[in-house]
N, C-alpha and C positions, 0 to 999 in steps of 0.2 A: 504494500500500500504506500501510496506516494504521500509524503511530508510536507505540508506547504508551509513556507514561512511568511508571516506577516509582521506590517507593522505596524503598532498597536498605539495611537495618539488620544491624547488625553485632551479637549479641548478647554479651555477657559472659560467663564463666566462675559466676558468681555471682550472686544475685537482684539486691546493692547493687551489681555492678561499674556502670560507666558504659559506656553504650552508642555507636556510631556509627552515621552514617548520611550517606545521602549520594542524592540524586537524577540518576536516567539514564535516557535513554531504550532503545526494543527495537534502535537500530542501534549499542547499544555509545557514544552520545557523553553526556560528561559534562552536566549541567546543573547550575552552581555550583557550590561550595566543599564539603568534605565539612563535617559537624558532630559533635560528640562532648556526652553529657552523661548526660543522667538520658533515661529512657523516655518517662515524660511530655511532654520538650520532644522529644522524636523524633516523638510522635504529632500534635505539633502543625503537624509536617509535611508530613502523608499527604495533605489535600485529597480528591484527584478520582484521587489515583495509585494504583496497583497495590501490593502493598507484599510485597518477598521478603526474607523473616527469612532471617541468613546464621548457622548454630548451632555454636560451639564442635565445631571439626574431632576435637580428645582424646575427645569422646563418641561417636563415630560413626567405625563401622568399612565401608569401604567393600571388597565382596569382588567377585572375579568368579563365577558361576553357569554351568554349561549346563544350562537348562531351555527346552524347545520348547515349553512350554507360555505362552497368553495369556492378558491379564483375569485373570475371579475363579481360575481352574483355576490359576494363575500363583503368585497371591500366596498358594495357599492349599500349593502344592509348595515356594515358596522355605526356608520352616525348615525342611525333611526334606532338603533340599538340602544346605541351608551348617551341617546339625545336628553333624559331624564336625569342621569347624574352630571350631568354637564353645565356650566352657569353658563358659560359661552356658546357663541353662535356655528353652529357644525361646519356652515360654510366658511370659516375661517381655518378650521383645523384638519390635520390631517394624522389618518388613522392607517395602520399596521397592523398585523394581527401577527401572533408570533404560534408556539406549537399549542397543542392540547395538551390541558393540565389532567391526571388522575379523572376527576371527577366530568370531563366532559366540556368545559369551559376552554374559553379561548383567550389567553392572553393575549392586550390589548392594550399597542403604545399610542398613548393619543399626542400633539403638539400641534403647537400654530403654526400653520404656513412660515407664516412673516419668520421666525427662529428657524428651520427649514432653510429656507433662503438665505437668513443670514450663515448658519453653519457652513452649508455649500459652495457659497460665494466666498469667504474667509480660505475655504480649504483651497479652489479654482485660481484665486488670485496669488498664491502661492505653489500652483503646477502640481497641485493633489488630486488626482480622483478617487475618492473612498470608493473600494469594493463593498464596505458593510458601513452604516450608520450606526449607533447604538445607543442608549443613555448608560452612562456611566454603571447607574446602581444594579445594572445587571449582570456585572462584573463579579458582583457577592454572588457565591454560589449556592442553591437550596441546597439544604442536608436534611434528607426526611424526619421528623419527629424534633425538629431543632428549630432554635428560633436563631437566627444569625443576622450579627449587628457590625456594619465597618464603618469607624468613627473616623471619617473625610475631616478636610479642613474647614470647609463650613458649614457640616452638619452631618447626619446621618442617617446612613440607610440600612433598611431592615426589609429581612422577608422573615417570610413565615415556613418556610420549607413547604408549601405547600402551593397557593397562588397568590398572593396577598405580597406585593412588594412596592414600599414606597421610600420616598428620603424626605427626613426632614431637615430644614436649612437653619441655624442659629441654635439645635436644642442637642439635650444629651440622650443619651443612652436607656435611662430610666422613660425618659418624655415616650420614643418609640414605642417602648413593651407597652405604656400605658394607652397612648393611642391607638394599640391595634387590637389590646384585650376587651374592651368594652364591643366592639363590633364580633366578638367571637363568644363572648359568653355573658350571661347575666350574671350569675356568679364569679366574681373575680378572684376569689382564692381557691374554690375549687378547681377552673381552668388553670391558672396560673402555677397550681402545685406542682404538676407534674412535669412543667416544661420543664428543657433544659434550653441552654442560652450561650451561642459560642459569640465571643467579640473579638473583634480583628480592629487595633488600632497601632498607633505608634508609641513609643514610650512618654514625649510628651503629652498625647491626650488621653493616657493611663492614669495618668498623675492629676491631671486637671479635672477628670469624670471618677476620681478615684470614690468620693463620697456616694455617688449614684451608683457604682457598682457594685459599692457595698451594702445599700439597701436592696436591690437587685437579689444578691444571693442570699438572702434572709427571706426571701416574697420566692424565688424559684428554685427545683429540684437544685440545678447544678449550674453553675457560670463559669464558664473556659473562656482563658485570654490568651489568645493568640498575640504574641507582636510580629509585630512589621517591619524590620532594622534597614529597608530599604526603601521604606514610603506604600504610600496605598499601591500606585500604579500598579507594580507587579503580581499583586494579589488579583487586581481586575484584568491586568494583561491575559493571562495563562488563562482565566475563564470564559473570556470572549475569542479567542483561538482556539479552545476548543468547540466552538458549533454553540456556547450560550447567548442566548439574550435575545429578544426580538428588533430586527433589522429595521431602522426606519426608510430604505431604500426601496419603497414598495409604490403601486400604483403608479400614481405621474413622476416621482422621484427614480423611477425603478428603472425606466424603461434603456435610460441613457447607461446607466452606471449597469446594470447585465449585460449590455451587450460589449461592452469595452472587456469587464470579466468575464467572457463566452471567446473572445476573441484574443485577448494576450496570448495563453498557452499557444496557441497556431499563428504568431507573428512569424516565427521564422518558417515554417513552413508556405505561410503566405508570402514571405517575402522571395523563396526559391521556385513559386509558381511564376510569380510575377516577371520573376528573370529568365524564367523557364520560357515564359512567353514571348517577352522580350526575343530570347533566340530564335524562336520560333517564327517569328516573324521578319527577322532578318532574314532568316534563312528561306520564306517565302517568297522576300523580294527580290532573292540572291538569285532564284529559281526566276518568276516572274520575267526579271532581265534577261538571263540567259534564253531562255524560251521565246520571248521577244526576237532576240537577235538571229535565234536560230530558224525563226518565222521569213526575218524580212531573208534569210540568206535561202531557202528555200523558192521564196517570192522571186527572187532573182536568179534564178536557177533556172525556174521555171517557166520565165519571162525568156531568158535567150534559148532554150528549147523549143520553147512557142516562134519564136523569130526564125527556127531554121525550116518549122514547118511551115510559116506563115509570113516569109520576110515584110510582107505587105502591108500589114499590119499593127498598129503603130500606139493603137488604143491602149491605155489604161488597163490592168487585169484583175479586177475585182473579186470575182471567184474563179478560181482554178480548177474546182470541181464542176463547172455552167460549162468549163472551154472545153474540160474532156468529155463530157457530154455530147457538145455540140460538133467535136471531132467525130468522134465514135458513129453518129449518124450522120457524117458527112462521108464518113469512109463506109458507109453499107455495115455497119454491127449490130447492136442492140443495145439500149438501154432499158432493156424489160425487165432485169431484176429487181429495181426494189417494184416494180409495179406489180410483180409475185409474190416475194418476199412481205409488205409490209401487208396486204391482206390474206395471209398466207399466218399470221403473225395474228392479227384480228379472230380470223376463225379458231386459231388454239383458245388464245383469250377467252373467247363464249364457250367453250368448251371445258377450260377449265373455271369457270365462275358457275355450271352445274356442278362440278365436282372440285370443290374447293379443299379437299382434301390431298388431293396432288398437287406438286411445286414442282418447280421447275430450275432444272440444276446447270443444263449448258444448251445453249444455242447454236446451230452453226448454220451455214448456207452456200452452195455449191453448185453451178450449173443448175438450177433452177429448182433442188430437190432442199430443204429444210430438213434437218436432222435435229433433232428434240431428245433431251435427255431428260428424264422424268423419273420422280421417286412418290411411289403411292402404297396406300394401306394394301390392296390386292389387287391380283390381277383383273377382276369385273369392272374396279375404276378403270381400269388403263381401257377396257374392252367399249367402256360407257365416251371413253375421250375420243376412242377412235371413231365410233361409231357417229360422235356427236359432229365430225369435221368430215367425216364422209356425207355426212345430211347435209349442208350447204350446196353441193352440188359442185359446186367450182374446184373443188380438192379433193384430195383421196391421200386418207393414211395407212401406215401399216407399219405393224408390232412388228419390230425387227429383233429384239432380245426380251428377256426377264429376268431378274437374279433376285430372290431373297437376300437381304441382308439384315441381321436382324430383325424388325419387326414389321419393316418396309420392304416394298417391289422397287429396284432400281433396274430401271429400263431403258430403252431407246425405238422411237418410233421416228416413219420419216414421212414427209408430208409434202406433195408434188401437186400438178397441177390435175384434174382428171382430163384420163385421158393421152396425156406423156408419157 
């Protein structure tokens, strides 16, 4: 299985903020150090990689859906859908749908246009095009039966290991658990007993949330603190390369940014058609001229041939095939074969368009008799062809061979005028 590497950028809250970014592959493992700065020196590290914009979580509300609908039918149901928990106007916003959860539900990133635009445009005007859009908070990974919390720089995001993922911007650790128990249980100590609660922060905001996590593990089964000695990103990097989170690159965003990732893998491939054709084409016109030249040297050939037969002469020779014609019956010959030949050719035609089952493999024509090479299912087709070119009256054929070859009769009949 093929390893794709990406690179995983972290966007800012603001056009000037400074960006992160950090390179990983699709099994989750790091490759080097993360980096932090300006846009520009983030793009200067895309290369050959994938590149998944991770977007300010506070912009982006992520809901659950039940819609059985797929595709376009999908996305075109989800604002009539989630139009009820919504305080804004649907025509402003644009909606994603990401996998199915457990229970049937559809995860559901909703944002405004206008943020959309802006994210895009920031990333474009710095020679980015994101393969994958993302909000940041879906970088915390669900862990089933677990309530997991990563304390960002300003603020924090939580899921529920189940479908329930949000971030809050200014508050701690305790604010989340509290915010999300009252919509899952009426009783708050019964639900809350059994949880457990993993948090993923840095050693500064251990220290600063230290009072709230100590209420925390007095109120829930168990509290695990992850730290982070390297900052958030790489906690979010490694989970969005591997295949988490729902893409906001979907719908009217979608259409540009797939086909660009549909098409990279087959650049160089495309690019040795294109030269492939290029030769191709040369060498058509290389042909072209030659053929040209070897026409007019024929023309003239044929021009002082004509002059020994005709010194008198003097005309123009526009076709060469008219003069030998008009040779041929000026010396007493004929010009009667294709006047056999091509209705000779017609009667097979109606012959074989009754029995469409027979093809026809070689042609030839000789003193006036037509010779037909023919492959059919049995010998009664061949007997139904003959017989069909004999009924016109004007011709007469006749089975001259028959051979089985595997499943087919390969034959030859010959087809004269009646009466010669």
């Amino acid at each position: 299985m093929t390893v794709a590497e990406y690179l995983v950028i972290r966007l800012g809250e603001r056009p000037d903020d400074s960006v992160g970014w950090m390179a990983v592959d699709s099994n989750g493992t790091r490759i080097g150090d993360p980096g932090y700065g300006a846009l520009d020196q983030a793009a200067e590290q895309v290369g050959d990689r994938n590149v998944i914009a991770l977007v300010p979580a506070v912009e982006v509300l992520t809901l659950a859906a039940d819609v059985p609908a797929k595709g376009a039918r999908l996305l075109a149901a989800l604002p009539f859908a989630l139009e009820d928990q919504l305080a804004e106007d649907i025509d402003s916003l644009h909606f994603a749908p990401g996998s199915r959860n457990e229970d049937g539900t559809l995860a559901v990133a909703v944002v405004a246009h206008e943020r959309m635009n802006d994210w895009l445009d920031r990333l474009r005007e710095a020679g980015i095009e994101p393969n994958r859009l993302i909000p940041e908070n879906h970088g915390l990974a669900m862990t089933p039966n677990t309530l997991s919390i990563l304390i960002a720089e300003h603020g924090v995001m939580f899921n529920d290991g189940v479908n329930m993922q949000f971030m809050l911007g200014g508050l701690g650790p305790a604010d989340a658990v509290q915010a999300f128990v009252p919509a899952e249980a009426e009783d708050e100590d019964e639900e809350t007993g059994g949880r457990h609660l993993l948090v993923c922060c840095e050693a500064e905001a251990r220290e600063r949330h230290e009072a709230q996590l100590s209420l925390l593990r007095a109120e829930l089964s168990s509290v695990d603190v992850k730290m982070l000695p390297d900052g958030v990103l790489p906690r979010l990097a490694v989970t969005v390369a591997s295949g988490a989170g729902v893409d906001l690159l979907q719908g009217d965003y979608g259409a540009r940014t797939q086909v660009v990732g549909l098409l990279k893998p087959w650049r160089y491939a495309a690019m040795f058609l294109l030269a492939l054709g290029l030769v191709g084409l040369i060498a058509k016109g290389a042909d072209y001229y030659r053929l040209s030249n070897e026409q007019a040297a024929l023309r003239e050939q044929f021009a002082a041939e004509y002059q020994r037969i005709r010194p008198g002469d003097a005309r123009p020779i526009a076709d060469p095939a008219a003069v030998v014609t008009s040779l041929e019956r000026a010396l007493g010959g004929t010009a009667s074969g294709p006047q056999v030949f091509l209705p000779s050719m017609r009667t097979l035609a109606d012959a074989l368009r009754q029995n469409e089952a027979a093809d026809v493999e070689a042609v030839s024509y000789r003193a006036g008799v037509a010779t037909v090479r023919l492959s059919a299912p049995d010998i009664p087709t061949l007997d139904r062809i003959v017989q069909s070119i004999d009924a016109s009256g004007r011709f007469r054929a006749s089975l001259q061979s028959a051979t089985n070859v595997g499943d087919r009769v390969q034959s030859r009949i010959t087809i004269r005028e009646a009466g010669a």
